[in-house]
C-alpha positions as CSV (number, residue, x, y, z in Angstrom):
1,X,103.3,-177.4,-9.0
2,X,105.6,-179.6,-7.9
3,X,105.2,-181.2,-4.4
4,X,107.9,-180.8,-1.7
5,X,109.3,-183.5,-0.6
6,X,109.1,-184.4,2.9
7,X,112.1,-186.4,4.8
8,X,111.0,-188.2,7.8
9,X,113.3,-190.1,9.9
10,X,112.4,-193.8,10.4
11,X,110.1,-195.3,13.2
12,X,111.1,-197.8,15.8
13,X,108.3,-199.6,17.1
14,X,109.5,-200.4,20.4
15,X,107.8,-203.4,22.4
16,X,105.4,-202.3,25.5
17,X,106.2,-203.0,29.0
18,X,103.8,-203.8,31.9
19,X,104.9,-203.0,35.0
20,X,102.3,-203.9,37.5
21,X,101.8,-202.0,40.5
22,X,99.4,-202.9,43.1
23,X,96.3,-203.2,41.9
24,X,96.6,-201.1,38.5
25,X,99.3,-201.5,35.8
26,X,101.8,-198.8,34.3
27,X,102.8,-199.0,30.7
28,X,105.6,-197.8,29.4
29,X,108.5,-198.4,26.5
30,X,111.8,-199.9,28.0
31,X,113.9,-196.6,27.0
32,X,111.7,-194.8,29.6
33,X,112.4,-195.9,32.7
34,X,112.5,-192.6,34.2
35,X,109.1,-191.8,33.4
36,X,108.0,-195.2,34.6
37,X,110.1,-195.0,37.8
38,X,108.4,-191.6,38.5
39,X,104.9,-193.1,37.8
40,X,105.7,-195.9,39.9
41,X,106.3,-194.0,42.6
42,X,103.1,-191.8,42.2
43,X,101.4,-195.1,42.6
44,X,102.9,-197.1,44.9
45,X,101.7,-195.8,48.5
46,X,105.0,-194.9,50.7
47,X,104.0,-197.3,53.3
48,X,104.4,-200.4,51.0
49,X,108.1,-199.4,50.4
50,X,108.7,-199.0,54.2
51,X,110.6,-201.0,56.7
52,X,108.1,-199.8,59.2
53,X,106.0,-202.7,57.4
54,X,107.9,-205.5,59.0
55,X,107.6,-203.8,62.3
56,X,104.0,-203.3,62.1
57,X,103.8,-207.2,61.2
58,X,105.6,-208.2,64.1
59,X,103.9,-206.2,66.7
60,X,100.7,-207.9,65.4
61,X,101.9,-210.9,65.5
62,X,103.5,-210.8,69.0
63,X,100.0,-209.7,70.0
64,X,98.2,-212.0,68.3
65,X,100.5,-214.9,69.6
66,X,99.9,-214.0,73.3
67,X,96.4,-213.5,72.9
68,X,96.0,-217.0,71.9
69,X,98.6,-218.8,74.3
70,X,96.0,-217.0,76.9
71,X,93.2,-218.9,75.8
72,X,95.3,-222.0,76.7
73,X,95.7,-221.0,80.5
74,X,93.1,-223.1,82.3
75,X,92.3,-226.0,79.1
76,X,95.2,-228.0,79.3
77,X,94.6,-229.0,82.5
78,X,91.1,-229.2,84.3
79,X,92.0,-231.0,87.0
80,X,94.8,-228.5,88.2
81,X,92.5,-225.1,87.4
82,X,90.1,-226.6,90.0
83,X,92.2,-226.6,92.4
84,X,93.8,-223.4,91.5
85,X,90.5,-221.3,91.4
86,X,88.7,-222.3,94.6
87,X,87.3,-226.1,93.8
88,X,85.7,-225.0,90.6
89,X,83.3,-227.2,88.7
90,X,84.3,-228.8,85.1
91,X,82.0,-227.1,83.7
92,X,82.7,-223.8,85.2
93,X,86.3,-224.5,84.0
94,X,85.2,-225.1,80.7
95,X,83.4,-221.6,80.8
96,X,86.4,-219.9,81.3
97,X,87.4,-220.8,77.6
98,X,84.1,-220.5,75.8
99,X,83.5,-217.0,77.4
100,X,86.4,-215.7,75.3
101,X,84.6,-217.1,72.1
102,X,81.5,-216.1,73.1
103,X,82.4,-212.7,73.8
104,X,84.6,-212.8,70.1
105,X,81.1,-213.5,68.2
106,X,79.1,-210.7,70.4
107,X,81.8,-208.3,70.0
108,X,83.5,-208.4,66.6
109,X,80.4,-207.0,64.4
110,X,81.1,-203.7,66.6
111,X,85.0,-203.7,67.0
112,X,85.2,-204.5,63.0
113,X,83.2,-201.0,62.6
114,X,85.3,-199.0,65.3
115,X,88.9,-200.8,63.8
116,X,88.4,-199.6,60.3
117,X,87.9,-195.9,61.5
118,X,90.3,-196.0,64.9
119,X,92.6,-198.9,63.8
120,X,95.6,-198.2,65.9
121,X,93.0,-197.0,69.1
122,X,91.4,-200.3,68.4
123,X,95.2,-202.4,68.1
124,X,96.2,-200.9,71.2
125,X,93.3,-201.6,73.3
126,X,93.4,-205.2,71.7
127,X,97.5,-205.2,73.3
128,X,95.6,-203.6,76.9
129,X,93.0,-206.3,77.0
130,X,95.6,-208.5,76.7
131,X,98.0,-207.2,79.3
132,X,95.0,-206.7,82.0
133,X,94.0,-210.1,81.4
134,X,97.1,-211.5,82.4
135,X,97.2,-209.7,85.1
136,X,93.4,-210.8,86.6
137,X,94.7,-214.4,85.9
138,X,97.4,-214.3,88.1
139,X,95.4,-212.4,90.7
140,X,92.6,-215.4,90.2
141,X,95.5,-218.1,90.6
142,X,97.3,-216.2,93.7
143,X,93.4,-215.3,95.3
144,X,91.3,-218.5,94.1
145,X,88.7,-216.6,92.5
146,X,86.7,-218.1,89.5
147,X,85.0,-214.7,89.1
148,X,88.0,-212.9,88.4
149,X,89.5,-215.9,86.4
150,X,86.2,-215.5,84.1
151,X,86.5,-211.4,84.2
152,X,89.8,-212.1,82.3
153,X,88.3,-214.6,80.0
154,X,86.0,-211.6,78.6
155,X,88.7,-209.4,78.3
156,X,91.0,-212.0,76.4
157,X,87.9,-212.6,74.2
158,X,87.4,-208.6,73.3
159,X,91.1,-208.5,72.6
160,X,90.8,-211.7,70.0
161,X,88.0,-210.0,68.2
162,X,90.1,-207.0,67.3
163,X,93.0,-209.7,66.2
164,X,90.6,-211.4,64.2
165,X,89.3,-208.6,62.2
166,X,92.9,-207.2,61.4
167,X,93.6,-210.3,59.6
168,X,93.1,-208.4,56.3
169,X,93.2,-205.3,57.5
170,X,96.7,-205.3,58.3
171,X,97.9,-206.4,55.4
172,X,95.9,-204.7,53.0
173,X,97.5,-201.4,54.8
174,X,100.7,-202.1,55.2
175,X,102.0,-204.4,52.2
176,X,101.7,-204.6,48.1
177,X,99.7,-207.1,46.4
178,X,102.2,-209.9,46.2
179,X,103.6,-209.7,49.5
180,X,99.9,-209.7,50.6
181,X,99.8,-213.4,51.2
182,X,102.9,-214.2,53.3
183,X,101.8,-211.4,55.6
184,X,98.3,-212.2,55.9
185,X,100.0,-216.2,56.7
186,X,102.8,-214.6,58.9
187,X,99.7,-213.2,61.0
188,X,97.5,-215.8,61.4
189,X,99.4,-218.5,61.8
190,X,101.2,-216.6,64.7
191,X,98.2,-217.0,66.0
192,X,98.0,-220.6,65.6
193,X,101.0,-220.9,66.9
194,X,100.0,-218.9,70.5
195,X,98.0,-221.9,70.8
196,X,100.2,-224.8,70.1
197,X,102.7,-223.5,72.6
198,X,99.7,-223.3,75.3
199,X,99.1,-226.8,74.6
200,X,102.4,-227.4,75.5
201,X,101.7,-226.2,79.5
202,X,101.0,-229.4,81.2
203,X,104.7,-230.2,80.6
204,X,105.8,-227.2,82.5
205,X,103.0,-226.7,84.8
206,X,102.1,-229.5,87.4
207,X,101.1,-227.8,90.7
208,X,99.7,-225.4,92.5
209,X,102.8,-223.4,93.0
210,X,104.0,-223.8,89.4
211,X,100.4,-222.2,87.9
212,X,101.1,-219.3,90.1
213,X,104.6,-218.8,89.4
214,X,103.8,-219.4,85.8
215,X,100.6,-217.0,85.4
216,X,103.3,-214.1,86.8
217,X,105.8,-214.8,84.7
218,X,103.5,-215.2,81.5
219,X,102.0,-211.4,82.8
220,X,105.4,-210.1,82.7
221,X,106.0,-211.1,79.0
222,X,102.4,-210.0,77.8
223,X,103.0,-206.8,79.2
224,X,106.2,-206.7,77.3
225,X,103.6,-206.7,74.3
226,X,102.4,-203.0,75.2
227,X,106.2,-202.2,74.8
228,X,106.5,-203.8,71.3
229,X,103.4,-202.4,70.0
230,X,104.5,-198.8,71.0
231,X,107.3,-199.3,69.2
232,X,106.9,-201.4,66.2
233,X,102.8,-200.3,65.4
234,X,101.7,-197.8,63.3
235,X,99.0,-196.5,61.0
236,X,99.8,-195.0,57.9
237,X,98.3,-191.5,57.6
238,X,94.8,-191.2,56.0
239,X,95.7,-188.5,53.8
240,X,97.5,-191.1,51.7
241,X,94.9,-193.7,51.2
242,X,92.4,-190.5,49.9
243,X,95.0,-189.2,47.6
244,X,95.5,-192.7,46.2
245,X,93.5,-193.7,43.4
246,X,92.2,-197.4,44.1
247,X,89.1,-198.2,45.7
248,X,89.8,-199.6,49.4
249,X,87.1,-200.7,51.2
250,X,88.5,-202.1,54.7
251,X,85.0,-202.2,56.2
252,X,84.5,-205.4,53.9
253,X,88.1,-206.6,54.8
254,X,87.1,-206.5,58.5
255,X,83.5,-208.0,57.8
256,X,85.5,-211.0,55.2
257,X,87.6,-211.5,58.5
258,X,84.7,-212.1,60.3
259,X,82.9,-214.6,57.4
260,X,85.8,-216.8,57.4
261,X,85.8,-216.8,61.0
262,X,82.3,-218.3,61.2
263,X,82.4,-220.2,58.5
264,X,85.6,-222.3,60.2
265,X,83.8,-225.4,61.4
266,X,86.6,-226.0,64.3
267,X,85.7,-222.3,65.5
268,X,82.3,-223.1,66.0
269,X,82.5,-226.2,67.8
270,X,84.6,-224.8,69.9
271,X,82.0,-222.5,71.0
């Protein structure tokens, strides 16, 4: 018998394409770019394609800037705080920055827990603490009350534990792999920054009646923080990060936050 011939048409072996998305990888041919745009965005969670990312960044970061300039109230200048808050001691001025420390280490292992499960509960009470601390400073300038001064110096410390945590937390939410590391450095150095404009106080503040008029002033634009936060902070639904197909642990983000935090020799001298 004789065979029948079979006519095939030719094969083009076309090159494969990676396309990396977060932490996975799509591949596809480069004459299917349909298919791989629709797989992409299967993959990529909505919230790393949103502008409500940026917002989200700089409502952190606004809060994490103010929290620190706080710290700086009474440690540029001893001498003046004394005065200020009823003939203090040195040491008792001193206090009033290493109870916000203290009160970070004592507090984080049980915010870090509470933020991973209520993050934006947790971010906004981290903005409150920050507001109502302001707030008891003035009073403790305007009243000369240490007791107050140090009531504030808790609640400033409470507010940087949350801060702390969401280091990684906030960008791990919010952005893809390779924008991860300018917003986790867009966060913390904001941070950083908080401080090095409170070092800056003694140049502005020189007297009795300047620390008052400051501490208002300051209490007016932390409280301008609950605004920005309100509008600019959110937390992306929790349906999406179960749907999504990558492992996220943010209990261990939270609990890295809080290794590098310890392990930060000028932390721990500080306290």
């Amino acid at each position: 018998m004789r065979e029948k011939e079979h006519t095939e048409e030719p094969r083009v072996n076309l090159p494969l394409v990676t396309d990396e998305v977060g932490d996975g990888a799509i591949v596809g041919s480069p004459d299917s770019d349909g298919v791989m745009k629709t797989l992409i965005s299967q993959q990529m969670p909505a919230e790393w394609a949103s502008p409500r990312r940026y917002g989200v960044l700089c409502a952190f970061a606004f809060n994490a800037g103010a929290n620190a300039f706080l710290f700086m109230d009474f440690a540029t200048s001893e001498t003046l705080s004394k005065h200020v808050l009823g003939d203090s001691t040195d040491a008792e001025i001193q206090w009033l920055y290493s109870a916000s420390l203290v009160t970070v280490v004592v507090a984080m292992p049980f915010l870090a827990l509470l933020l991973t499960r209520y993050n934006w509960f947790c971010s906004l009470a981290s903005v409150a603490f920050n507001v109502l601390g302001a707030w008891l400073r003035y009073i403790s300038v305007m009243q000369g009350l240490y007791s107050v001064a140090l009531v504030s110096s808790v609640l400033i410390g409470a507010a940087a534990a949350i801060i702390v945590c969401s280091y990684a937390i906030v960008p791990e939410r919010w952005f893809a792999p390779a924008q991860r590391g300018i917003a986790t450095a867009v966060a913390v150095q904001s941070n950083y920054l908080g401080w090095a404009l409170g070092s800056l106080l003694p140049l502005c503040v020189d007297s009795v009646d300047s620390m008052r008029s400051f501490c208002f002033y300051q209490a007016l634009v932390v409280s301008a923080g609950l605004v920005v936060f309100l509008i600019g902070y959110r937390a992306p639904p929790k349906a999406e990060y179960s749907q999504r197909g990558e492992a996220r642990d943010e209990t261990a983000a939270a609990w890295r936050s809080l290794t590098r935090l310890l392990g930060d020799a000028r932390f721990c001298v500080h306290v």
